[in-house]
N, C-alpha and C positions, 0 to 999 in steps of 0.2 A: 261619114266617118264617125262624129258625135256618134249621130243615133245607132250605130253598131257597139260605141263602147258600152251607150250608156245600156245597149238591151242586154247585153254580155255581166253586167255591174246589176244590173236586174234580177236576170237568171243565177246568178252567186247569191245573191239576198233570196230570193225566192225557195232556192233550195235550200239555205238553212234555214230558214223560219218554217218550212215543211219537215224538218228533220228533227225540231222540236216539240212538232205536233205529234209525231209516231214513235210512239215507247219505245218498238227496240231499235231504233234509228238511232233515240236518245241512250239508250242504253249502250249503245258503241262508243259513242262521243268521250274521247278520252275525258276525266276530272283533273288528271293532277296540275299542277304548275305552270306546265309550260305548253300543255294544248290549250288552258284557261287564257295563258298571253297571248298562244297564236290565234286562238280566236277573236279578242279584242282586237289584235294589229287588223285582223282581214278586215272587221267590222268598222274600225275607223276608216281604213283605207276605202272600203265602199262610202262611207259618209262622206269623206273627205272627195272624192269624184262627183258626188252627185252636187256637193253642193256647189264646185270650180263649174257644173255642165250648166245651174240656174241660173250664176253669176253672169255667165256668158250672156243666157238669152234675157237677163234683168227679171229674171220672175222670184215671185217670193216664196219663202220658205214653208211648204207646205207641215197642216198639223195634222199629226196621226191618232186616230183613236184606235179604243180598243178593238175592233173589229178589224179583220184581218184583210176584207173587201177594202176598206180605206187605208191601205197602209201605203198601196201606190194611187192616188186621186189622180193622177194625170197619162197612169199607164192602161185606163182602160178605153179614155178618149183615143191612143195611140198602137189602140190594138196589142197592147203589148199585155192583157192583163184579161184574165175571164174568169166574172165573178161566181161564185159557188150560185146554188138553184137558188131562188126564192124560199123564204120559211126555213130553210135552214142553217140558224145562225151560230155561228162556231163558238164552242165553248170556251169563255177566258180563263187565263188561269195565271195565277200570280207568278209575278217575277222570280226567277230562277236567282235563285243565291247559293253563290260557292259555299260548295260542301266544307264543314269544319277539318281540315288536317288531322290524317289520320294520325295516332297516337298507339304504339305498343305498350301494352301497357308492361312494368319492371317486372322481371321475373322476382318474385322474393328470395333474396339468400335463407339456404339451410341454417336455422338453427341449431348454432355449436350445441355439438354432445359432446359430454365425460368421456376422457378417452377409458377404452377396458384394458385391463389386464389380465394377461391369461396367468392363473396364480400355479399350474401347472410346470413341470419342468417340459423341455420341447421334444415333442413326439416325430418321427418318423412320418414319413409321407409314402402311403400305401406302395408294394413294390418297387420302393428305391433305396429304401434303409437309409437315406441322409436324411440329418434332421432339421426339421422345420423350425423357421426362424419365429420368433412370439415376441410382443412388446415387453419389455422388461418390469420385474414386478416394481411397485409403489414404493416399498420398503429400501431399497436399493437406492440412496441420495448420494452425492458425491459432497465430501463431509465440505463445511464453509471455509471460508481462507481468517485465521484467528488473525487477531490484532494487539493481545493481551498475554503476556506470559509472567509467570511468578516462579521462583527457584530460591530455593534453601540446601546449605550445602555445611559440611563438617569436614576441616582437615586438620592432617597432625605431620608434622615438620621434626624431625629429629637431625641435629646441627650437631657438626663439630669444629672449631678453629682457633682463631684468637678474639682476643676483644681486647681494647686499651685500658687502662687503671691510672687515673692522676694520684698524684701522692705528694707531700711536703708544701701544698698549698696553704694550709689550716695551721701548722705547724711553724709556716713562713710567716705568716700574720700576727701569728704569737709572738714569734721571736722579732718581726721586723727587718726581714732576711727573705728575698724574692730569689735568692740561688738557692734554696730548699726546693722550691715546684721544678718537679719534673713528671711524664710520664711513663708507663712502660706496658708490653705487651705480656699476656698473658693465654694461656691456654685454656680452653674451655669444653664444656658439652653441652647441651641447652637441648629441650623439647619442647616444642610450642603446639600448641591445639589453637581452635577458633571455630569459627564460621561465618556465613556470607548468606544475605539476604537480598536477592533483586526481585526488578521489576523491569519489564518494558510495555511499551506501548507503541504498536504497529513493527515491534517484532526490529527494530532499529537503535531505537535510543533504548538504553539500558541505565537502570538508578542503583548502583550496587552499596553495600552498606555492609561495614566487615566488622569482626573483634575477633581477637587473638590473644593470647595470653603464655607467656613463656618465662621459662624456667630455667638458669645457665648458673653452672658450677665450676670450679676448678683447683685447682691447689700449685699454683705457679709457684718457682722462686724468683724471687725480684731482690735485686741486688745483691746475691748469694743468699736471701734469706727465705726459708722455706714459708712460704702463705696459703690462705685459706679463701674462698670469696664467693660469695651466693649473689645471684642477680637477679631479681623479678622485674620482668615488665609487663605491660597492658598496652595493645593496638588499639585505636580507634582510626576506620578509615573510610570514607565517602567515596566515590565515583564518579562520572558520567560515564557510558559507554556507547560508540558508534559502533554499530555493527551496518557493513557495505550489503545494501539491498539484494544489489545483483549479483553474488555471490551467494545467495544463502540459497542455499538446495546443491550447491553443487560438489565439488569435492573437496576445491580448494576456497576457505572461507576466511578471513581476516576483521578485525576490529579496530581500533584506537580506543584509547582513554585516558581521561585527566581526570587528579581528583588531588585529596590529601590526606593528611595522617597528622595523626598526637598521638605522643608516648610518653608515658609514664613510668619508670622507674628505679627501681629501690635497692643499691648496694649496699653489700657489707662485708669487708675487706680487713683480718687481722693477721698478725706477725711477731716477731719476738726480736727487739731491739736490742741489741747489744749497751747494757748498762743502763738504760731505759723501762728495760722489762716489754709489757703488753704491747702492742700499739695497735688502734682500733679506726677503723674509720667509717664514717655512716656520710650516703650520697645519696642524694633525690635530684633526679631530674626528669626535665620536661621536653620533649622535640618535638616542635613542628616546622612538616617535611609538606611540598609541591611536590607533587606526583605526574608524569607523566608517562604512558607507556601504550604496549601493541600485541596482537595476538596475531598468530597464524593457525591455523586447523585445517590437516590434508585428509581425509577417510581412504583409508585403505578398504574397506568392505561396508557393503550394504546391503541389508536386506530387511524385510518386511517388518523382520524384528528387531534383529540383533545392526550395530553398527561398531565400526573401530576406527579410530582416527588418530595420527599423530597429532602433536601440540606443543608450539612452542610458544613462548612468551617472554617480552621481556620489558623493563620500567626503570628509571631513570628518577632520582629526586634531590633534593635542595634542599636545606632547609638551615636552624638555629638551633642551637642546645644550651639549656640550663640549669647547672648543676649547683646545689645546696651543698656544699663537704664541709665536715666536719671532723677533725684528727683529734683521738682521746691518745694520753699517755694515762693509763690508772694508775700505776704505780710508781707515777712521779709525782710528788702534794705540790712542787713546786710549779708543775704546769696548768696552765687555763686555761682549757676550751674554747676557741676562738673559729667561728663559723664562717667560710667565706663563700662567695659566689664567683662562678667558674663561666664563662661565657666562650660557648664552642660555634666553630660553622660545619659543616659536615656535608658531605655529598657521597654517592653513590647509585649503586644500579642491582637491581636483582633479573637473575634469569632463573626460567625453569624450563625442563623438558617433560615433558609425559606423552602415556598412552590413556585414550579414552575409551571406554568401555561402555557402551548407551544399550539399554533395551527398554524395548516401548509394550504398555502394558494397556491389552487392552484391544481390540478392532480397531477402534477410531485412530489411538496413535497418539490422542492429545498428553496422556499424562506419562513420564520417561524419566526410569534413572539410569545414576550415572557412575562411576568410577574411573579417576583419575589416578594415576602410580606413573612415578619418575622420578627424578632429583631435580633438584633447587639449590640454587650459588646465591648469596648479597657479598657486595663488597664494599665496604665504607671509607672514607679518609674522615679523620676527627683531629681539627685543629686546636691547639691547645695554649691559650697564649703564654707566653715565656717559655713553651718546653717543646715547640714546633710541631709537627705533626705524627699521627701516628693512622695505620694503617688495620681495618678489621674482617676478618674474613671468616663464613659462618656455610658450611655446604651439607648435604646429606638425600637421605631419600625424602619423598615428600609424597602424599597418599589426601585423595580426597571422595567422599562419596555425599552424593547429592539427587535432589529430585527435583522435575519440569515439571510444568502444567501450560498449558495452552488456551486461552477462552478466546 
């Protein structure tokens, strides 16, 4: 039983080391991976028998040389083994080593090319008469998203109402007599001009920066007595403005803003006193007003060029007033001038309506004027100390024209 394994374990080694000697024997002989393992496991496993078969009989580990007659020493005392002829000794040859892993080598990617343009309008595709689609020219960007806008703007305001008139304060001081100060309403017209200078950044926050300047007249009578009365003022006014992001492109668009205002000016108020003669008054004041207020903008139409858009607006403020009066009699020697200071609080609100009127000059779009027409209301309370309060109301049409820019 042995000696049938072992000539079986024989016969397996014999024919692979024959199969290495004949090129295209060897040239079958799988290379990759896993015929190199299967090959290793038969080849121990044959070691691994022969050497449990010497174990048994206690013989020692026989050594092999290069020659292929010696590779079994004991198989040819056992008939198991017949050596090649005399004289001809088999040629050695070096130890077989696994082939290096084959390797593909990377395809190289295409180097990018310049895309073309067909500078062409799109021609027709031979008997179909539709037309062929073509990469679009270079020239053709779709413009950048601006973050920078500047605007400059001119309006003119033509009012008509009342407006309140202190009187017998200056007179009261003279005399020493606080039941002289009273005040009262009078009728006016006034036209005021200006303009407005902003800026934003990212198209959101807005820095507006105004001046105005107006001009009110009227000829009341005040206490049966027929009067005369000119009024200049000068606006100074600051801003900030929020304008809501996600609104802006759409139809309906809104803001907020706070800021303030100083005003400046300058009455003068005469009349004809009964046995007194003249009577002349000169007023300087000063207001500073808190500002707070809000836009709405609804577009009624749009197009590439033209746009129209309703606009409402309206603002709200607080503030102090400080008036310089001073009451002349001329044509009394026995009176003297005596100047007083007049300390008011005052509050109110302005509203406007309009239409806007926008067209954009230009392909790009970036730079756009405008036109504003509608009417405009303020209405004041002006408290007055010892003569309580009086109330001022100032309405008319209101007109503005103005220019965008975009960067």
């Amino acid at each position: 039983m042995k000696k049938t394994i072992q000539f079986r374990l024989l016969k397996i080694r014999q024919i692979l080391w024959s199969a290495r000697e004949v090129p295209s024997v060897r040239q079958r002989i799988p290379t990759s991976t896993a015929a190199r393992l299967l090959c290793g496991l038969l080849c121990a496993a044959l070691a691994g028998g022969q050497a449990l078969a010497r174990a048994a009989k206690d013989e020692p580990e026989p050594e092999y040389g290069a020659d292929v007659n010696a590779v079994w020493p004991d198989a040819q005392k056992k008939g198991l083994w017949k050596p090649k002829a005399a004289g001809k000794t088999p040629a050695t040859r070096a130890p077989v080593t696994s082939p290096p892993p084959r390797t593909t080598p990377a395809t190289p990617a295409p180097a990018p090319t310049a895309p073309t343009f067909n500078a062409t309008p799109p021609s027709s595709a031979p008997g179909t008469g539709s037309p062929v689609l073509s990469a679009p020219s270079p020239r053709l960007q779709v413009p950048k998203a601006t973050k920078n806008e500047v605007s400059a703007s001119g309006d003119l305001f033509m009012g008509q109402g009342t407006i309140s008139l202190p009187f017998g304060y200056s007179i009261g001081a003279a005399f020493n007599n606080s039941s002289f100060q009273q005040a009262a309403q009078a009728d006016r017209s006034s036209l005021y001009f200006g303009g407005t200078v902003s800026y934003s950044y990212g198209q959101a926050w807005y820095f507006d920066v105004s001046y105005a300047k107006g001009s009110s007249s009227g000829n009341p009578t005040i206490i049966g007595l027929p009067s005369q009365f000119t009024l200049d003022d000068t606006w100074f006014q600051g801003y900030i403005r929020y304008s809501f992001p996600r609104l802006r492109g759409r139809r309906l668009s809104a803001y907020l803003r706070v800021g303030g205002s100083f005003v400046q000016s300058d009455m003068k108020w005469t009349t004809t006193l009964p046995f007194l003669g003249l009577y002349v008054q000169d007023n300087q004041a000063q207001d500073i007003l808190g500002n707070i207020g809000f836009g709405v903008r609804y577009t009624l139409h749009a197009s590439r060029k033209w746009s129209v858009a309703l606009q409402g607006e309206g603002e709200g403020f607080y503030g102090f007033r400080n008036q310089d009066s001073t009451e002349d009699l001329p044509q009394d020697p026995g009176y003297t001038k005596t100047p007083v200071s007049i300390d008011n609080t005052l509050m109110g609100g302005i509203g406007r309506g309009t239409v806007r009127f926008e067209y954009r000059v230009g392909s790009s779009g970036l730079f756009r004027m405008y036109a504003d027409i509608g009417f405009q209301a303020k209405f004041s309370i002006v408290d007055y100390p010892g003569a309580g309060s009086q109330n001022e109301l100032l309405w008319g049409p209101y007109a503005k024209l103005g220019v965008r820019y975009s960067f």
